[in-house]
N, C-alpha and C positions, 0 to 999 in steps of 0.2 A: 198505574197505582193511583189511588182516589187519595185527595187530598188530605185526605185523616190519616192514611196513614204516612205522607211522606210530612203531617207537624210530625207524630209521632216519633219518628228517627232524626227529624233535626229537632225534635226534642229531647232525647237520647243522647245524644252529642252535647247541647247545652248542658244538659245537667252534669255532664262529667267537667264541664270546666264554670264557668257562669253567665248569668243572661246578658244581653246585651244592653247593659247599663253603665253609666260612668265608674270610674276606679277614684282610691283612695290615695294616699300617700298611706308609708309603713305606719302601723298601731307603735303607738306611743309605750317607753315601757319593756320595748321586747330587743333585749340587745343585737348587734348587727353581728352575722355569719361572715365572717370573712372567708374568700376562699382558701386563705392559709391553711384554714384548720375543718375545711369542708368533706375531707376526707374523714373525718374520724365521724364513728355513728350517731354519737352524740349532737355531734352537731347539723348533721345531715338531718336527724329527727326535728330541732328545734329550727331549723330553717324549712322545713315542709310544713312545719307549725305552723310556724309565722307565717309564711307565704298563705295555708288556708284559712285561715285569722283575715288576714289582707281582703283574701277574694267574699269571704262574708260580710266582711266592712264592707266592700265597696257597693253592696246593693243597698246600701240606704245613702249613697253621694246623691247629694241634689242638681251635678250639675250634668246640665240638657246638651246635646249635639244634634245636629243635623249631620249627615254623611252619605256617601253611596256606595252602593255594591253591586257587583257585577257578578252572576252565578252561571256555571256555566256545567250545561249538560250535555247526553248523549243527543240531546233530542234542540241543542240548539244555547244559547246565551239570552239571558234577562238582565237587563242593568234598571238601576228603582232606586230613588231617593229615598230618604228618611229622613224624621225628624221626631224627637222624643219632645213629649206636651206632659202638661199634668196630669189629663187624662187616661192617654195611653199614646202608641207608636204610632205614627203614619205614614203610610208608604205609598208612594204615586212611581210607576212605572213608567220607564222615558224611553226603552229602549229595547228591540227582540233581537239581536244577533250583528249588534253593533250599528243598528240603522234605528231611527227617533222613529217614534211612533206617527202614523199618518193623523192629517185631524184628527176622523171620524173616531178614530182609536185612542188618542187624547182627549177627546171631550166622553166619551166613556169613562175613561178612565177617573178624569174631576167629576163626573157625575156620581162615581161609587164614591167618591170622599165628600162630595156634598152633602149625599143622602147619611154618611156615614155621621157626619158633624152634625146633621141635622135628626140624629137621633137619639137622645137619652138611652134609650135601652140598650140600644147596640155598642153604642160606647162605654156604657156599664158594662156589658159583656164582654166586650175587648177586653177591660180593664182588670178584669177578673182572674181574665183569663192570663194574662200578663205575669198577674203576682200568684198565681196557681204555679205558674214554671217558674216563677224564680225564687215561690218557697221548698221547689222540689230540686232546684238548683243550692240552693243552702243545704238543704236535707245533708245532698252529693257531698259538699263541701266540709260540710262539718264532719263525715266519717274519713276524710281524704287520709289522714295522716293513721288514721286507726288499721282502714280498708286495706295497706299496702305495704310491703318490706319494699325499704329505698334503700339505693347501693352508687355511690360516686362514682362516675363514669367520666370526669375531666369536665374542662371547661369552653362553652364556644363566644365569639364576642356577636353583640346584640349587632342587628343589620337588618334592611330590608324587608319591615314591619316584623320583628322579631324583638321585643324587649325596647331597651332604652337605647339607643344608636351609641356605640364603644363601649358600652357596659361591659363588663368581661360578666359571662351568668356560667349558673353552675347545670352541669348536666348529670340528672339520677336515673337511672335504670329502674322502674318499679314491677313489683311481679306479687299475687295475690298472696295476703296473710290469711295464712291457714287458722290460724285463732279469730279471726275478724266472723261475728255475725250477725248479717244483716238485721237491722233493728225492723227493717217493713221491706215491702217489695219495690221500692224504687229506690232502694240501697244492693237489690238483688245482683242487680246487671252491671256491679262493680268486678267480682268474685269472677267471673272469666275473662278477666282483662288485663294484658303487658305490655309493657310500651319504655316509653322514655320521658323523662318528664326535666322540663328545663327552668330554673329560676334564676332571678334577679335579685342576687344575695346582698343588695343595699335597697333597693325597692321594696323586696322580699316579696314578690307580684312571681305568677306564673307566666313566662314568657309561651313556653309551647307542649301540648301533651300531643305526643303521639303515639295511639295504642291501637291495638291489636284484639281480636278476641281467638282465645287459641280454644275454647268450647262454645257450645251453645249456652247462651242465655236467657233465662226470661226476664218478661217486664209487665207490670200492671198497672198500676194506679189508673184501675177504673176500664183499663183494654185491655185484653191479656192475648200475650203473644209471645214470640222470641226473634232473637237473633240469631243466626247462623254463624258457628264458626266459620273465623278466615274474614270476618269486616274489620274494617281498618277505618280511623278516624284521625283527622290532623288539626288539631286548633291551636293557632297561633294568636299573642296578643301584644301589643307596644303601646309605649305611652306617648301619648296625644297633645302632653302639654298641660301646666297648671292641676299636675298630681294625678291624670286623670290616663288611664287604663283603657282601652278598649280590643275588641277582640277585632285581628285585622285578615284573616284569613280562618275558611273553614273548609275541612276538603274531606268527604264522606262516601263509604262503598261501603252499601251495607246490603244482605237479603235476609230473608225472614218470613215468618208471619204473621199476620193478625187476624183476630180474634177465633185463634186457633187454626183455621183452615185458610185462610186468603191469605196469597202470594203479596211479600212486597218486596220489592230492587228499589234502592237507589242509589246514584254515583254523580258528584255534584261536586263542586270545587266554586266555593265564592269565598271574594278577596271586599274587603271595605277600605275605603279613602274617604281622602277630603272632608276629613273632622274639622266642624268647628261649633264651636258653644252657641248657644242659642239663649235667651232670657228663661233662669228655671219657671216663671210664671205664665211659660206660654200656655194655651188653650188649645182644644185640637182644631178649632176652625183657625186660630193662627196661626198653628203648624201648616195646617192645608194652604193656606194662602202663601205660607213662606216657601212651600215644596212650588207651588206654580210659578210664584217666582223666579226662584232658583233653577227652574229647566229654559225659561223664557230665555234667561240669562246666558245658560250654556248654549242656547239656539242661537243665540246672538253673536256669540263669541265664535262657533262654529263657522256658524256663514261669514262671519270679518276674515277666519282663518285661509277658509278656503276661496272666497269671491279672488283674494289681490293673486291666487295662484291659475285661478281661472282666467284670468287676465294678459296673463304671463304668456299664456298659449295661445 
């Protein structure tokens, strides 16, 4: 599959939950869900509110992370830093199936962010492109609570990048409202979709959706294609510290087509760590210089880890 269309399905995926930008604390104003009374529908309704409230608030938090991810395919594992700038995201790859990349294949790799930082246009274009998905990520967002009949399914406690760690979160069953209709076509690709969807009834944050499509679907905005019944999608998210949200696992099997007639498969399972805040006033050549740092650093720590074991023998 050519790259366009595997943004395309992990952009599919975001949109059902949100881009990968800092989180909020709860909107001020919206009373707390307790699970006492989470079973009754009323308030099962008013807590998928508030939680979709949350996740629109959270794409205007101004504050920045650096973190990495490691995504792992049929065709092998990619681990790749990041770092969010004022610009846009940056990503420098450190790593193909658990081994660091060789020079020659790092200095490639800084030279796409060199050239990257040292272009107005292309960074404009990044950037664009950035807030194209995360106003089609709100779109998602804002019909969340319209799109879905929700049903109390008990409660599991936050763990293991899932929610707030001993959080007790609430577990909903969601399955498509037959009254719900789509306002444009990238509200489309909600309507065949079931899953479970889990929240953080004092955060009031989405901890984890995971759904299902039991029809085909289409999708457009600008590509037109679909989705195959039987893809399944898993986005989980936990908080990071200092109110802030992030999505810490994503895990995708999807087939389809695009642009009508072209095959696309994809099946991908990537996890994010090692969050931490960066100055909201970075630049992207300072991201870039901070991502080269920050591998130097793990190379360093690596070779301390292993040299005294090598020793040893």
């Amino acid at each position: 599959m050519n790259i366009r269309g595997e943004v395309v399905i992990r952009a599919v995926a975001l949109l059902l939950f949100l881009p990968l930008l800092g989180g909020v604390g709860a909107i001020a104003g919206i009373p707390s869900a307790g699970t006492s009374s989470a079973q009754d529908s009323a308030s099962v309704a008013d807590l998928v509110r508030a939680a979709a409230a949350n996740e629109c608030a959270a794409n205007y938090n101004s504050i920045k992370h650096m973190f990495r991810s490691r995504k792992q395919t049929p065709q092998g594992s990619q681990t790749r830093l990041y770092v969010e700038t004022q610009q846009a995201t940056a990503a420098l790859t450190i790593a193909y199936n658990d081994k660091p990349l060789g020079a020659d294949q790092l200095r490639g790799e800084e030279a796409r962010l060199n050239e990257l930082s040292a272009s107005p246009e292309q960074l404009n274009r990044k950037h664009a492109q950035e807030a194209e998905n995360a106003q089609r990520s709100l779109s998602i967002m804002k019909v969340l609570p319209q799109a879905f009949l929700f049903e109390y399914d008990g409660e599991v406690i936050g763990a293991d990048g899932v929610g707030a760690d001993g959080h007790k979160l609430v577990r909903l069953k969601f399955r498509p409202n037959p009254a719900f209709q789509p306002p444009s076509h990238v509200e489309q690709v909600l309507t065949g979709m079931q899953g479970v969807l889990v929240i953080d009834p004092v955060a009031k944050r989405i901890a984890r959706i995971d759904g299902n499509l039991f029809k085909e679907v289409a999708f457009g905005w600008g590509i037109l294609g679909h989705l195959d019944k039987g893809g399944h999608f898993l986005v989980e998210q936990r908080d990071v510290g200092n109110g802030s949200w992030q999505v810490s696992r994503m895990s995708l099997a999807f087939t389809g087509k695009i642009l009508l007639f072209k095959s696309l498969a994809i099946k991908s399972d990537e996890t994010f760590s090692d969050f931490h805040e960066v100055p909201n006033n970075t630049s992207f050549a300072q991201g870039v210089e901070m991502l080269k740092a920050e591998n130097t650093k793990l190379a360093q720590n690596t070779t301390a880890e292993v040299t005294p074991q090598a020793r040893s023998h």
